[in-house]
Structure formats: structure tokens, C-alpha cells
N, CA, C and O of each residue as an XYZ file, in Angstrom:
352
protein
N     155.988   -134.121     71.823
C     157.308   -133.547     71.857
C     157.522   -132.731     73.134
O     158.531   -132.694     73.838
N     156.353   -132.081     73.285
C     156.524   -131.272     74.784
C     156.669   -131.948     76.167
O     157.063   -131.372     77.181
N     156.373   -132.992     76.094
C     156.188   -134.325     77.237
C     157.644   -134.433     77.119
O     158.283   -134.035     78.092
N     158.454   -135.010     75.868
C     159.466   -135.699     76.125
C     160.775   -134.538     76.288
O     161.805   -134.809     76.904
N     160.563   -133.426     75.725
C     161.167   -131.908     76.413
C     161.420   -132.109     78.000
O     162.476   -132.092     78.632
N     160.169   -132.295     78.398
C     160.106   -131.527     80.096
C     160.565   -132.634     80.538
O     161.456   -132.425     81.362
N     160.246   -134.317     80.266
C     160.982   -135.089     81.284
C     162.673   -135.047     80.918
O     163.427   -135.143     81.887
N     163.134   -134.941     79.883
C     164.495   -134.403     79.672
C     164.835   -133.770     80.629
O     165.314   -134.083     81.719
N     164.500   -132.642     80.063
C     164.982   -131.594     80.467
C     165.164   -131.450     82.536
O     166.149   -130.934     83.064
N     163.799   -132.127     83.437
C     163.708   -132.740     84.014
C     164.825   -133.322     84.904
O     165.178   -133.061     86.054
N     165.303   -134.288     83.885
C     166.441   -135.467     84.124
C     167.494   -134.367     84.390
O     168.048   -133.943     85.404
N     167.537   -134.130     83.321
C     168.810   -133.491     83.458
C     169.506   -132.402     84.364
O     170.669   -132.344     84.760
N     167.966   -131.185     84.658
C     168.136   -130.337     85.645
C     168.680   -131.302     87.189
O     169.557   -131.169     88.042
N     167.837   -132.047     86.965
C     167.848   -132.618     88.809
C     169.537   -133.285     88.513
O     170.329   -132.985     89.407
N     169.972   -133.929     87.642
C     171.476   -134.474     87.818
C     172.400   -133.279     87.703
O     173.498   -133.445     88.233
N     172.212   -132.256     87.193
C     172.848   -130.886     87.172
C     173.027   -130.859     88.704
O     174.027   -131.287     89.279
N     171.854   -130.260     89.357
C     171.864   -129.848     90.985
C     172.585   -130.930     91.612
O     173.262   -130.636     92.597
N     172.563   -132.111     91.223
C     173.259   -133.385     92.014
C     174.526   -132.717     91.721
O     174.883   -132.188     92.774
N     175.322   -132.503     90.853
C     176.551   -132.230     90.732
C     177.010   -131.004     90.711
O     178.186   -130.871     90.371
N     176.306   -129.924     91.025
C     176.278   -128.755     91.655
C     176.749   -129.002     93.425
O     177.819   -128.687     93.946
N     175.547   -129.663     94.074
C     175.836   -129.971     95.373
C     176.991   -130.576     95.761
O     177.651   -130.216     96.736
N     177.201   -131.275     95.203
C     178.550   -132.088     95.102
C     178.468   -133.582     95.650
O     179.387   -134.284     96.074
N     176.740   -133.954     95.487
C     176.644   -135.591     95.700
C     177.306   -136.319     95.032
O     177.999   -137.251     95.442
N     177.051   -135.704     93.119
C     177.917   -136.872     92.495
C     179.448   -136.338     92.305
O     179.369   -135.185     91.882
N     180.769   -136.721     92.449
C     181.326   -136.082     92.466
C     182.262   -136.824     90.559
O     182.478   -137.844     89.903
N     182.474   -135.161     90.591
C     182.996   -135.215     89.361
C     184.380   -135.397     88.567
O     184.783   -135.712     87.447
N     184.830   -135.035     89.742
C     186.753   -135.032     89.504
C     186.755   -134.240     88.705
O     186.182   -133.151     88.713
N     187.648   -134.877     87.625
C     188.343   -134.452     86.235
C     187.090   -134.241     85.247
O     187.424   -133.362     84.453
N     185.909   -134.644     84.996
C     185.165   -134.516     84.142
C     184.601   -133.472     84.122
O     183.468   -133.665     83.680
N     184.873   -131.748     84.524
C     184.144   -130.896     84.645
C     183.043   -130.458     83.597
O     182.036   -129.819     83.903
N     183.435   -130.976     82.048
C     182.121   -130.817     81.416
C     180.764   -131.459     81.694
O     179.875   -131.331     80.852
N     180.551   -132.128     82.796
C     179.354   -132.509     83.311
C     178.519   -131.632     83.703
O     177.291   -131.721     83.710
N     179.446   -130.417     84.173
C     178.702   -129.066     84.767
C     177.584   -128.424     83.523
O     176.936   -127.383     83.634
N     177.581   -129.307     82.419
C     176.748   -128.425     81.773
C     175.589   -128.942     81.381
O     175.133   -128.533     80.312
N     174.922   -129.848     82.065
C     173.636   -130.198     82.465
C     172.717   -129.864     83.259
O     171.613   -130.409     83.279
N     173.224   -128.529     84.323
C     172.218   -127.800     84.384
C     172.046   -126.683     83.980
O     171.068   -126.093     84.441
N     172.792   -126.063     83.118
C     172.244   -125.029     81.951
C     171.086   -125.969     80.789
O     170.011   -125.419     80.550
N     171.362   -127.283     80.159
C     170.983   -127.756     79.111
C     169.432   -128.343     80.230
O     168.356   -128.369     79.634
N     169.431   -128.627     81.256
C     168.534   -129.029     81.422
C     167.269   -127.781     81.360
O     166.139   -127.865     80.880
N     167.971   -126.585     82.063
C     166.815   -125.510     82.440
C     166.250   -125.375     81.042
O     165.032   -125.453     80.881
N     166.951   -125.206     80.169
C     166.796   -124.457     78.534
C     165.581   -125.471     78.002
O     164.618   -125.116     77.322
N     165.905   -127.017     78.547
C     165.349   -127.861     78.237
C     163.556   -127.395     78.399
O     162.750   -127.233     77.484
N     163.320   -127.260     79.985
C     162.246   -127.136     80.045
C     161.676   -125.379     79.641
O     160.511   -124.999     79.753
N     162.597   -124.709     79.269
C     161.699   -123.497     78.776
C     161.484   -123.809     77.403
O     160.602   -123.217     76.781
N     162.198   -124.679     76.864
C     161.714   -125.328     75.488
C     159.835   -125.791     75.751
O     158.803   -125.126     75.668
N     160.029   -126.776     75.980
C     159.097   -127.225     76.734
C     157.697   -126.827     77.044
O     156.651   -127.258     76.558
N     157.891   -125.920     77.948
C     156.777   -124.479     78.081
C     156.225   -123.998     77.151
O     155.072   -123.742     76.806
N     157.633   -123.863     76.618
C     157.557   -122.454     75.275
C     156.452   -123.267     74.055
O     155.605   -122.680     73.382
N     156.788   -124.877     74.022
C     156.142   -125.492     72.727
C     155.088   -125.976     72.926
O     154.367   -126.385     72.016
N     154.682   -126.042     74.613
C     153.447   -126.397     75.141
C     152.685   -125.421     74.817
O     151.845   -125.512     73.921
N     152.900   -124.317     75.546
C     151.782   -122.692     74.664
C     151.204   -122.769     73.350
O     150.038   -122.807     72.958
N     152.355   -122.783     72.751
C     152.579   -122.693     71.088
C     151.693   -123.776     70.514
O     151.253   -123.854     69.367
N     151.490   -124.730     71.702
C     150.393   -125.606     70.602
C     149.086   -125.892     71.004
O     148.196   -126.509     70.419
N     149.111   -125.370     72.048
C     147.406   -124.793     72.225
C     146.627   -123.827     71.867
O     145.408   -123.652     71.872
N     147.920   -122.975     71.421
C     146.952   -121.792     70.269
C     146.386   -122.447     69.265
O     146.759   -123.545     68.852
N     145.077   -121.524     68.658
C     144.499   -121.962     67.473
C     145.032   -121.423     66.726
O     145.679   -120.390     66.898
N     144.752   -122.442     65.015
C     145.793   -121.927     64.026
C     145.041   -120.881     63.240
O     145.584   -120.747     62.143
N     144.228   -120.264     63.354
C     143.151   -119.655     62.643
C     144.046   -117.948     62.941
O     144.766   -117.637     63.890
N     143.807   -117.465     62.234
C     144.417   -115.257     62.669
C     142.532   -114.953     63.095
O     141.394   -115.414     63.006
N     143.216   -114.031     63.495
C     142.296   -113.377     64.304
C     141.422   -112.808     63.189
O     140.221   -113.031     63.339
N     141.745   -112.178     62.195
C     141.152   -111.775     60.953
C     139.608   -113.036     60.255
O     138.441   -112.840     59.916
N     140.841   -114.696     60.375
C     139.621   -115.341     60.149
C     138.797   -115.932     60.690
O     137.967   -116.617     60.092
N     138.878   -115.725     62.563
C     138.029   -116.352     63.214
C     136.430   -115.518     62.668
O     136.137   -114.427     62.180
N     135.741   -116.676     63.060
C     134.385   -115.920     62.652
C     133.791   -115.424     64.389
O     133.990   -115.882     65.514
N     133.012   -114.290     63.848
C     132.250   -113.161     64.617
C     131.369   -113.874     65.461
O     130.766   -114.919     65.220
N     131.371   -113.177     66.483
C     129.889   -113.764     67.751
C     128.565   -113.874     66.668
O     127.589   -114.565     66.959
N     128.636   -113.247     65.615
C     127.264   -113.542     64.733
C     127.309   -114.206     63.776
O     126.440   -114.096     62.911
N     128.636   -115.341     63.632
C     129.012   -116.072     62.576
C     129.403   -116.049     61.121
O     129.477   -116.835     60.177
N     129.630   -114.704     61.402
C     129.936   -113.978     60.076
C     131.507   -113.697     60.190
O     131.870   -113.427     61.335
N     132.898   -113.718     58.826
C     134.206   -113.617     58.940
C     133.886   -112.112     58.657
O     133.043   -111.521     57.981
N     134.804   -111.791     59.375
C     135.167   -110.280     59.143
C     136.465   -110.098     58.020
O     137.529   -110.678     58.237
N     136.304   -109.366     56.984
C     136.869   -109.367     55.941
C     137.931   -108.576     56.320
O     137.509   -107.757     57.136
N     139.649   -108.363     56.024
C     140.318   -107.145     56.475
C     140.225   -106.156     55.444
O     140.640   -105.214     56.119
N     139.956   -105.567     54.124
C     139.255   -104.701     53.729
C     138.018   -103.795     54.411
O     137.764   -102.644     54.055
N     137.415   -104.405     55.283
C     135.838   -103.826     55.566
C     136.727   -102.362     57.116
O     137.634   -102.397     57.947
N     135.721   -101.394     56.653
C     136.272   -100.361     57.592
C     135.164   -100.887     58.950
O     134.249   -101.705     58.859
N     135.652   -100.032     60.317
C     134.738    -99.885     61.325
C     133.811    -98.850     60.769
O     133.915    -98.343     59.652
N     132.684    -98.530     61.869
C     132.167    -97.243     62.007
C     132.916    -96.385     62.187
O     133.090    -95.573     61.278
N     133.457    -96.285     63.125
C     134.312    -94.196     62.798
C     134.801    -94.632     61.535
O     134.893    -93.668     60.775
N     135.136    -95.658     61.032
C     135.913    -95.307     59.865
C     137.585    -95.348     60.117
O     138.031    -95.238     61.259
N     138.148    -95.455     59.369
C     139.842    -96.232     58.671
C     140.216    -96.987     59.922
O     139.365    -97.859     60.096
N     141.271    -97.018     61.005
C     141.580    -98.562     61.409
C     140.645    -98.722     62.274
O     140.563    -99.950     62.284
N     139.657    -98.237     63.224
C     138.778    -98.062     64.137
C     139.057    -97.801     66.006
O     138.539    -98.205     67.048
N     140.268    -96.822     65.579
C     140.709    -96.231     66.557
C     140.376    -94.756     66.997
O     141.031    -93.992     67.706
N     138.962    -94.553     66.263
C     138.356    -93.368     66.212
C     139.220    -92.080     65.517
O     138.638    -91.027     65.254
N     140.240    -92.213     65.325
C     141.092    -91.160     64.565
C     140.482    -90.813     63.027
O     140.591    -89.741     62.431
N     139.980    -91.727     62.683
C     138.938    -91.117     61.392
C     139.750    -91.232     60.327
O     139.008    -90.980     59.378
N     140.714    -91.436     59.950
C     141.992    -91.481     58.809
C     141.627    -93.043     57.974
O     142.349    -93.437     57.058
């Protein structure tokens, strides 16, 4: 989905700037002008869903520990309550 986002989006930016510059010319059809707003949006889509799916789906809570052990969210630190040394 992120592939077919960015070449969209892509397409569309670069025919935006074409008709920005005034290669293609537009006359009367001025709603054409709005292919390069839809294109940019396109590729921050894009970006945005590329990130989003290289994260792992796991929380941080259930990745397991450098010693292979899950850290439970009940279990206190050493100082004790959130382990921001405040002691509460």
C-alpha cells in the first residue's frame, strides 16, 4: 500500500508542478490545480504508513528483557513506585 501511495502520489505531485509552471495549460479547467495539494498529502501518507509498518507490534511492556525474561507492569523498580527515583 505504501509503494502504491508514493508512486501516486508521485504522479500526481510532478503533473501538479507541470500545471503550476504553466507547461500544461489549463484554460477553463482550474480544478486541475488541485493535484498538487492531493499529490504532496499523497506522499506524506506514504511516509507516514511506511514508518507505521516497520514498527514492531509487540508494547514495550511485552518485549522480553536482554535476559529473556517479560517484564510484568505490576513489578516495581529498585527505588521503588514508577522508577524515577521519587520513591512514591
Amino acid at each position: 500500500m505504501a509503494k502504491t501511495l508514493l508512486w501516486l502520489g508521485l504522479a500526481l505531485t510532478g503533473i501538479g508542478l507541470l500545471l503550476v509552471i504553466g507547461l500544461i495549460p489549463v484554460g477553463r479547467a482550474v480544478g486541475a490545480y488541485v493535484t498538487l495539494p492531493v499529490g504532496v498529502v499523497l506522499l506524506g501518507m506514504s511516509l507516514i504508513w511506511s514508518m507505521l509498518s516497520g514498527q514492531e507490534e509487540e508494547t514495550p511492556a511485552q518485549q522480553p528483557s536482554s535476559t529473556g525474561q517479560t517484564r510484568r507492569p505490576d513489578e516495581t523498580s529498585v527505588g521503588g513506585g514508577c522508577g524515577c527515583g521519587c520513591q512514591h
